[in-house]
N, C-alpha and C positions, 0 to 999 in steps of 0.2 A: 298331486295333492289338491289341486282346483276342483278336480271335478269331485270332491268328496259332498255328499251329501248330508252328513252328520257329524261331521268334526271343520274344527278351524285350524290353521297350524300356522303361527306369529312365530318371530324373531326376533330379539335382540342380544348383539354379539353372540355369548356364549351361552345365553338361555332359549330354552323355546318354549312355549306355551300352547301346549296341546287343550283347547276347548271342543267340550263336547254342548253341542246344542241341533237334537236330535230331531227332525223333520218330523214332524208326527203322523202325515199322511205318507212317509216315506218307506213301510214295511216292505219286506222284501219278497211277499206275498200277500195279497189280499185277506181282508176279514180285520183285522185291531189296526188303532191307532196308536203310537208309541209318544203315548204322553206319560210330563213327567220325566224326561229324558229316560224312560226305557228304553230295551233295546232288544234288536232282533240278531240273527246270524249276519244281516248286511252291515248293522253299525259294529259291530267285530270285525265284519273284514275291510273295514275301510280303516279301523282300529289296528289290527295286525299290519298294512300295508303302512300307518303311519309310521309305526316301531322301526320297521323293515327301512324307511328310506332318513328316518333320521342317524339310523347307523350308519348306513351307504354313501349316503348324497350332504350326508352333514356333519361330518367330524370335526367341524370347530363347536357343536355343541356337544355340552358338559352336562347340563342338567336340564330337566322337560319337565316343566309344572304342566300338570293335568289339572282342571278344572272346570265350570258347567259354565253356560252362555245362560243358563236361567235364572231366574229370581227364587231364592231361597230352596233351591234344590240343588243337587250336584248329581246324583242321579237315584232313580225307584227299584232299578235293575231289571231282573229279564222281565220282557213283558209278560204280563198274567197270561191274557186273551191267547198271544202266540204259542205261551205253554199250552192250556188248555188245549188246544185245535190238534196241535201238532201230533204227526203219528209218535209213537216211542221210539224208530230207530232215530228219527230227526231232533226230538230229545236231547236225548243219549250224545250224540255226535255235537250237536252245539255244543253242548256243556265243556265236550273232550275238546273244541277247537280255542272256544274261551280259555280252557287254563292253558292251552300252550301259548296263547297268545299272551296271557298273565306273565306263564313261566318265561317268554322272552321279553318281559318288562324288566323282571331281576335278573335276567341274563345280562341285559344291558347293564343295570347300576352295578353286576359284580364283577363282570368280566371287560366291559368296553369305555367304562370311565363316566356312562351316561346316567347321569341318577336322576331316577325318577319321584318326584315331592308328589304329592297330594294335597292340592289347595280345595280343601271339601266347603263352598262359600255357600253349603246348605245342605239339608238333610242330603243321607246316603244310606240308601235301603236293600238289602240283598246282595244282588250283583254288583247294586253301588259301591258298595262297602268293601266289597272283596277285589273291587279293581283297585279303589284305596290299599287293600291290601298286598296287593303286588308293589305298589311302590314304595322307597327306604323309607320315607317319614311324611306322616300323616297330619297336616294343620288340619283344624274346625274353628270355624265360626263360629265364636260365643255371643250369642244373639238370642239366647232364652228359646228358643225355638228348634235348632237345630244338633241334631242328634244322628249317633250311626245306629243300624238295626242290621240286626241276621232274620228277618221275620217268618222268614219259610216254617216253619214250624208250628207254630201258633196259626199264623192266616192262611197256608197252602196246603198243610200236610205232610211237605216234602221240607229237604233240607238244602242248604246253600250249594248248589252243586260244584259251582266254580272254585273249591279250596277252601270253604271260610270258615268252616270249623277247623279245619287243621292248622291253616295258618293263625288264627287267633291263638290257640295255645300252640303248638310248636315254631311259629315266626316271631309273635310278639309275646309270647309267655304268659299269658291271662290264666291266671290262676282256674284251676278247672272248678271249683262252687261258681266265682265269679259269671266265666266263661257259661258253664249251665245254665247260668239266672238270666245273662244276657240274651242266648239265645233263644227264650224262650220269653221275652218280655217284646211283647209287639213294636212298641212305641222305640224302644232302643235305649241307650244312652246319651249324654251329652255335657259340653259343659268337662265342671274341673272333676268329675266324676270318672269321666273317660281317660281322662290324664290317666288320673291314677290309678283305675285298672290296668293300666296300658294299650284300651282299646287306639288311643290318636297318639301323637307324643307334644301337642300344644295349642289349646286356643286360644284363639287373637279376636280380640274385641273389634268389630264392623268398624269403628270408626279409625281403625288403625290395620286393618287387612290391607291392603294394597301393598302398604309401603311395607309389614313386615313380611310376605309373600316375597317379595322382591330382592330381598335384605335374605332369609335363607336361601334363594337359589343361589343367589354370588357365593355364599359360603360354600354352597356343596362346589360349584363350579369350580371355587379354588383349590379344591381338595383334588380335583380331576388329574391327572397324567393324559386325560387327552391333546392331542398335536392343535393349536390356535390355528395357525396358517396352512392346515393341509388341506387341500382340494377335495371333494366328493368324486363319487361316481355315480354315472345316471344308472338307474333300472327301468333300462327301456321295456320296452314293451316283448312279450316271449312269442316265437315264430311258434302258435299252436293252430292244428287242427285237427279237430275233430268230427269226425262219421258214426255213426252208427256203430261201426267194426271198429273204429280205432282211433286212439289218440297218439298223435306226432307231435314230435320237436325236434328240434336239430340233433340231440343227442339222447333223447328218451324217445323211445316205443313203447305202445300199449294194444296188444288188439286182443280185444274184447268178443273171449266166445262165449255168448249166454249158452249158448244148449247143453255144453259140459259145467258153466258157471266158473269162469276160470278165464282170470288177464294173464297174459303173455309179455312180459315187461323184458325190453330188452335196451341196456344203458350202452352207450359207446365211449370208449374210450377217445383220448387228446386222438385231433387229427393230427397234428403235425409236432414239432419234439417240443419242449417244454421253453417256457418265456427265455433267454437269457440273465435277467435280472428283473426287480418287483419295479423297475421304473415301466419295464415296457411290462409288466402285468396293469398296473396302472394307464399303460396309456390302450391296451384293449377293453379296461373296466368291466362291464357287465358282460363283454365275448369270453372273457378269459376262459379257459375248461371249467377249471374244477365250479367255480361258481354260476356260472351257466347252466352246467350239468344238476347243481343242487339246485339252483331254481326251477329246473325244468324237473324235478323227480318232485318236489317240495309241492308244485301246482298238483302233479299228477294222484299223488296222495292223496289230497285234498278234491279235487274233483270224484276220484273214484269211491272215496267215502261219504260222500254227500248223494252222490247222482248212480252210484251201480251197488246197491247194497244187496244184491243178489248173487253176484260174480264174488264166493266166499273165497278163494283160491287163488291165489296174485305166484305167479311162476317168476323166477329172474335170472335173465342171462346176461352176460357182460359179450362186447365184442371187441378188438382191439389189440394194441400194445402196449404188456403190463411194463416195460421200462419206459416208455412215456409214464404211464399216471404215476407209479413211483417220481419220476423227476418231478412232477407236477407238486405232489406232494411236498419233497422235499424242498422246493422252491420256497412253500407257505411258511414250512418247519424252520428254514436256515434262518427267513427273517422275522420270526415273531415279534421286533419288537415295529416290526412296520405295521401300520393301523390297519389298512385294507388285509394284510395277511390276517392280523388278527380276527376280522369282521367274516372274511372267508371260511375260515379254521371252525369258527363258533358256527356259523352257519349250517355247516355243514353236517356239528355235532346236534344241532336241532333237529333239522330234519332226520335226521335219522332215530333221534328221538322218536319223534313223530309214526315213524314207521313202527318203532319198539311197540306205541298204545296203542297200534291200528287192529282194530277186532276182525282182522283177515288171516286163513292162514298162509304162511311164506313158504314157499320150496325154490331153494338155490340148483340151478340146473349147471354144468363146469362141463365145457365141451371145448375141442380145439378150436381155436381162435377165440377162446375167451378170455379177459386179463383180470379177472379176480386177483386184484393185486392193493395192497395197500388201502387207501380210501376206500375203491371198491369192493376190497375182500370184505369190506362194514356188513355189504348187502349179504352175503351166504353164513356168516356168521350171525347178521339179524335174522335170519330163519329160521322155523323152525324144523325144516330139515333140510340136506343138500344134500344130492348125488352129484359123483366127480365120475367119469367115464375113462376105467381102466383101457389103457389105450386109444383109438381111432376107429370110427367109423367105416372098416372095411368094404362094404361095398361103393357107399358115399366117394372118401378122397383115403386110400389110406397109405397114400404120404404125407398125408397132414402131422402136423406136429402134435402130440399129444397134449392134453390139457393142464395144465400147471395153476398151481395158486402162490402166492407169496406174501408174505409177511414183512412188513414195513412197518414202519416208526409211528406211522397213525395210527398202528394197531395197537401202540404199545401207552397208549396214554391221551394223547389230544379228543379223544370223542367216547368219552365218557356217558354210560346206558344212566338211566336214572337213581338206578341207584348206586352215583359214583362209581363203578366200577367199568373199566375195558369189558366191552365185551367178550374179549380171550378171557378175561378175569373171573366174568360170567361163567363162561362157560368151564372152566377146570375150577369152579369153585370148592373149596374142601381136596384140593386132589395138587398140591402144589407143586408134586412131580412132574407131574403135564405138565402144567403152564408154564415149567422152567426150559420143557424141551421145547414146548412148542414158540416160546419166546426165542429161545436160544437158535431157532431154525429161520429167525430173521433175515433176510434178504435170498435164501435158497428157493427156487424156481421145485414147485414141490408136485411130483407127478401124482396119482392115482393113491398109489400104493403106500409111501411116506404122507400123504396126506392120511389119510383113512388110520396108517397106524399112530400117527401121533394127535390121534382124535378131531381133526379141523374139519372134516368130514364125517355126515353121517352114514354114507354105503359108498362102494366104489365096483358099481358095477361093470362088468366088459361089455362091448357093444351088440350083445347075442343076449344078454339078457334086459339092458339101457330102456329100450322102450315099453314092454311090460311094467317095470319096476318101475318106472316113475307113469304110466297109466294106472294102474292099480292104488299109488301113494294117491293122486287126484281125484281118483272116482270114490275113493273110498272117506273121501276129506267131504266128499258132495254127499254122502248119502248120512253122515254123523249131524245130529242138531245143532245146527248154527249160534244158540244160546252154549250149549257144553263147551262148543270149540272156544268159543270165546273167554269162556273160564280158566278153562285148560288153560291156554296160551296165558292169560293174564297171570296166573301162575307160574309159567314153569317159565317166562322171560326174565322174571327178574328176580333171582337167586342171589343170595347174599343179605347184606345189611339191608335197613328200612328208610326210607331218605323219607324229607317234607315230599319230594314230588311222586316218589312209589306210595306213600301214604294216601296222598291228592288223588291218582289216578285207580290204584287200587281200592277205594273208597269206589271212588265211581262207579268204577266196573258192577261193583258187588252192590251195595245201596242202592245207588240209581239206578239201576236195571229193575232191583226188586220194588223200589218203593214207588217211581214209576209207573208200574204194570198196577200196584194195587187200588182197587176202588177206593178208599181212602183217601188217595190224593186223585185220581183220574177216572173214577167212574162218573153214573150222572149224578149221583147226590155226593160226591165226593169234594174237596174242598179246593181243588184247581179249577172245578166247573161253579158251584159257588158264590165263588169269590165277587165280589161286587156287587152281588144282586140281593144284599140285605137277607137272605134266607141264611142258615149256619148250614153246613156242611155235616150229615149222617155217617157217624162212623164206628164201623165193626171194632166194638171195643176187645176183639182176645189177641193180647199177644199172642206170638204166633214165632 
């Protein structure tokens, strides 16, 4: 947390004080300055690492005031200059990494007892305003001056990307005339205005900020069930390397083949048998498996969607012992009411979140010596498709043991897809027959054959025809447009009800992709390029 170059992080007891007060020569690429406390993809991710270690490293705080280091601003949002420049898949992907990083702000206040305030001690514009919106409850400064805005619309062309339409009417209820008028009113809101749209939920007169700022974190704090005296764990640093051909960690592989356009992702199972109790998971902290393994897939994610948006096709094999990760798991399950099980558990369900809105396609590969079991079975069910290999690789080893999946308690509830649902859920949606067998086949070691018929599989081919069929699924995944595939997927993952964060993401996908791409907001007389140079922005007035 020292070395953060745009955030502060104070403490007292049970409160922390996350200030943002952003380096302005600090971009995370040349070309803009991020004044105004804008921000780039770098002040996010020293923003997501904050989140990440005040769960880990700090479970006697309760509640985390966010608020700016600057003088009457709290923040302007994403910077202009940086949208402007930026290619569209770099866009696209900030936007995607900011809401998860939002969506683990109310991960925190719903699930870890950590509630996040919004102490806005001056305007909050755009992104400003929508990171305010990730936290439970919004103060402003009533000082005539200061006001929230969604201004994308009016001044950029574009709309809030980070959630803030959807959060202001389905988080905070803003009546949709209101909600209309706001977003579409440069300047914003402020003042007892905002109250009562329910843009904020209360302003505090400057000459009395401090102390009532202070005065609601103790309240939310007392509200907490988090543990006062429990110790942290550190989040050391992750044993990573990377080559050209491939990214390592202790328990994640990736090697990287551009010519087919296709990662090779291979997770490993617990090396050795599962903790005896959550004292000695505690006293391995950040070694323990399962959250080592999710840290180390959680990075990997994240780099390959930043830095290899070419390699459309991410492959995933497990290797190991599936009654290891089952214990492993079980271990988390028996004590949820232990903090770090709990911080592990959610962890977990993030990242593979994370994975759900990755605009990659997934193919789960199930060969002997693999333990798609439990936690890991998350990965061939987040796919969108898996072959399981009826029997053994005959000329290979074949007295290998055939490859098996199973079905564990994490599958049956703890890592909920975005739109609430299991993804077994997901998947036999509308078919409640399935999901009763395939629930009911819990803890059974399920070959080829029982897989594929009780739908957990999508082919189960034998080893005579194994390498074709999944060459053909690849190459045929390389030659489809990378815009369709993305579609596609962004549809057909998340079946069922409509959540705030399938709304969030699914928005994205579809709006920001298109509005985007259009001269309107991104050409050269378009009003992202523009912006600041006193000319107005030329625009193709036909809907369309």
């Amino acid at each position: 947390m020292s070395a953060y170059r745009h955030w502060r992080l104070s403490f007292d007891g049970s409160v922390a004080t996350l200030t943002m007060d952003v380096d302005e020569q600090g971009g995370l690429v040349p070309g803009y300055e991020l004044k105004l406390n804008s921000y780039d993809l770098g002040v996010d991710i020293e923003l997501y690492d904050a989140v990440q270690r005040l769960r880990f490293e700090h479970p006697e705080v309760r509640t985390v005031v966010v608020t700016s280091g600057k003088e009457k601003i709290f923040c302007a949002g994403a910077n202009i200059r940086m949208l402007a420049a930026s290619p569209h898949e770099w866009k696209v992907n900030f936007c995607k990494f900011t809401n998860e990083t939002r969506n683990g702000i109310e991960d925190a206040t719903a699930n870890s007892g950590q509630t996040y305030l919004a102490a806005l001690n001056g305007t909050a514009s755009g992104g400003g305003y929508e990171l305010a919106l990730a936290c439970e409850h919004i103060m402003l400064v009533d000082d005539r001056s200061s006001a929230v805005s969604l201004p994308e619309l009016p001044l950029l062309g574009v709309l809030p990307g980070t959630g803030g339409l959807t959060r202001v009417t389905d988080k905070r209820h803003v009546r949709r005339d209101l909600a209309d008028y706001f977003a579409t009113r440069a300047e914003g809101v402020g003042g007892k205005k905002a109250v009562a749209w329910r843009l904020v939920d209360e302003v505090v007169p400057r000459t009395s900020w401090d102390a009532t700022v202070a005065e609601r974190a103790k309240e939310f704090a007392a509200r907490s069930n988090r543990p006062a005296d429990a110790k942290g764990i550190e989040l050391t640093p992750l044993g990573k390397i990377r080559t050209d051909g491939e990214i390592s960690y202790r328990y994640v592989t990736a090697r990287l083949d551009r010519e087919r356009g296709v990662v090779e992702i291979t997770v490993l199972g617990p090396e050795t048998d599962a903790p005896a109790d959550m004292a000695a998971v505690h006293a391995q902290g950040a070694e323990f498996w399962t959250l080592a393994m999710t840290r180390e897939l959680d990075d990997l994610i994240l780099d390959l969607r930043t830095n290899e948006t070419e390699l459309g096709t991410w492959t995933f094999r497990t290797k190991g012992d599936a009654s290891r990760v089952l214990a492993c798991d079980a271990l988390l399950l028996d004590n949820a009411g232990d903090w770090l099980a709990n911080e592990i558990v959610l962890y977990l369900k993030r990242t593979l979140k994370r994975l759900d809105v990755t605009s990659r396609s997934l193919i789960a590969l199930i060969e002997p010596g693999s333990c798609f079991a439990g936690s890991l079975l998350e990965l061939a069910l987040a796919a969108d498709r898996s072959f399981h290999l009826a029997g053994v690789f005959e000329e290979i080893d074949p007295d290998a043991e055939p490859a098996a999946i199973t079905v564990g308690p994490m599958n049956l509830g703890p890592l909920p897809m975005g739109n609430d649902l299991t993804r077994l859920a997901t998947r036999f949606h509308g078919d409640d027959d399935g999901l009763a067998a395939a629930e009911s086949a819990q803890g059974e070691a399920l070959r080829a054959e029982d897989a594929e018929r009780l739908g957990l599989v999508t082919f189960a081919p034998d080893d005579i025809d194994w390498d074709e069929e999944v060459r053909i699924a690849i190459e045929e995944r390389a030659g489809f447009s990378p815009d369709a595939l993305t579609g596609l997927e962004a549809n057909y993952r998340f079946t069922g009800p409509e959540t705030l964060e399938t709304k969030i993401f699914g928005r994205l996908t579809a709006w920001q992709n298109w509005i985007f791409t259009r001269p309107n907001a991104s050409g050269a007389e378009g009003a992202l390029r523009k912006y600041g140079t006193g000319q107005r922005a030329d625009f193709d007035k036909k809907r369309v």
